[in-house]
C-alpha positions in Angstrom: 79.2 74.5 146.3 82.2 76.3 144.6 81.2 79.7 142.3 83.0 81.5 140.2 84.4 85.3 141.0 84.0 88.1 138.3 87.4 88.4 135.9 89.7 91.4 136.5 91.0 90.8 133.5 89.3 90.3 130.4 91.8 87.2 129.4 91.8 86.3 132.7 90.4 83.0 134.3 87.3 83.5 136.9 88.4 82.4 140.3 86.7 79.4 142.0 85.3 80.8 145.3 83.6 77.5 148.1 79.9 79.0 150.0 82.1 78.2 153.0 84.5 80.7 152.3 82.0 83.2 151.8 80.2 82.9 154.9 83.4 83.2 156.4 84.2 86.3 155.2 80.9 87.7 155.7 80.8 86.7 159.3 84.1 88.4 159.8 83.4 91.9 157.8 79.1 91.9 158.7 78.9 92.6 155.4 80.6 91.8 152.2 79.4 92.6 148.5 80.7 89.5 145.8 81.2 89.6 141.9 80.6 86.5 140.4 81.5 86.2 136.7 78.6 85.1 133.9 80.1 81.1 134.0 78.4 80.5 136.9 75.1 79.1 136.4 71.9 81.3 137.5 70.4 78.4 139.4 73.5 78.2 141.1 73.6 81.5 142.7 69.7 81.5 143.4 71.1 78.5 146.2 73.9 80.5 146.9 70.9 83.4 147.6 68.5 81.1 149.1 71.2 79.1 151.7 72.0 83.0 153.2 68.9 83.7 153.8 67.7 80.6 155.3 71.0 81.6 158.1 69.2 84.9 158.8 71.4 87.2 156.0 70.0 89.8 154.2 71.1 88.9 150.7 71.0 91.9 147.5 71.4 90.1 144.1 71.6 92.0 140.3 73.0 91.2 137.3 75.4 94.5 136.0 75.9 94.8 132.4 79.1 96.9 131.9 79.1 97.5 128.1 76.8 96.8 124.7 76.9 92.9 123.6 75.0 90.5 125.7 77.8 88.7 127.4 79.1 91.6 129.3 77.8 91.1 132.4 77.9 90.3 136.2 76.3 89.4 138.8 76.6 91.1 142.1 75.6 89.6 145.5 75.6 92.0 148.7 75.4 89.8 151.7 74.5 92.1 155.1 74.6 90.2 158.7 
């Protein structure tokens, strides 16, 4: 599965992220919190959610709004070994 990583810019491109490289990075830091930008499907990151925690993670997901109209948001994803 490949996701999408929150802009930095706002006429920026969202970078593709793979599950695998995720894990990865989790497995090396114990714990990592993600951004994932609003492309990214919400069914999509419920798996992304639901494959962590089947492998024993703790996994904290919220959707941040950062100003007034409805498509300014994120979601964030706090992964804990």
């Amino acid at each position: 599965m490949e996701l999408k990583l929150a802009r930095e810019e706002l006429g920026a491109k969202p970078k593709p992220i793979k599950l695998e490289e995720i894990e990865e990075a989790v497995r090396k830091e114990g714990n990592k919190i993600f951004y994932f930008d609003r492309e990214n499907s919400h069914k999509d990151l419920m798996e992304m959610v639901d494959y962590f925690e089947e492998r024993g993670f703790s996994v904290y997901f919220r959707t941040l709004k950062y100003g007034l109209s409805e498509q300014d948001y994120i979601y964030e994803v706090h992964i804990l070994t």
